[in-house]
Structure formats: structure tokens, C-alpha cells
C-alpha positions, 0 to 999 in steps of 0.5 A: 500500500502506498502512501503519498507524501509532500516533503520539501527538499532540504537543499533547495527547499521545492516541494516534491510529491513521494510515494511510501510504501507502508506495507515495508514499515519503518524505514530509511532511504536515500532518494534524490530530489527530482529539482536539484538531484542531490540527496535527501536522507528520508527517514520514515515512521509509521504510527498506530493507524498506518499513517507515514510520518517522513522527515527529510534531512541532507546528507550531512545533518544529523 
């Protein structure tokens, strides 16, 4: 099942439309922006009800 997502690219900051697939849990991806094609670290929780929560963070934070 996916779950659709808006993010907001951490180098650039331009919004950008991801696709989550609940169905593998909590997660952690490097995908590139599709703007500025630089990586972004997205870290992905799911809560009780199945709900994605993903934040996006640049290479280097921490």
C-alpha cells in the first residue's frame, strides 16, 4: 500500500510529491530530489493507524 507524501527538499527547499510504501514499515532511504538531484536522507515512521510520518534531512545533518 502506498502512501503519498509532500516533503520539501532540504537543499533547495521545492516541494516534491513521494510515494511510501507502508506495507515495508519503518524505514530509511536515500532518494534524490527530482529539482536539484542531490540527496535527501528520508527517514520514515509509521504510527498506530498506518499513517507515514517522513522527515527529510541532507546528507550531512544529523
Amino acid at each position: 500500500m502506498l502512501d503519498f507524501q509532500t516533503i520539501h527538499c532540504p537543499y533547495c527547499g521545492e516541494p516534491l510529491e513521494i510515494a511510501v510504501d507502508v506495507s515495508a514499515g519503518d524505514q530509511q532511504y536515500i532518494e534524490d530530489c527530482q529539482v536539484c538531484c542531490r540527496p535527501i536522507n528520508m527517514s520514515v515512521t509509521l504510527d498506530e493507524d498506518e499513517f507515514a510520518h517522513v522527515i527529510a534531512r541532507a546528507e550531512n545533518d544529523a
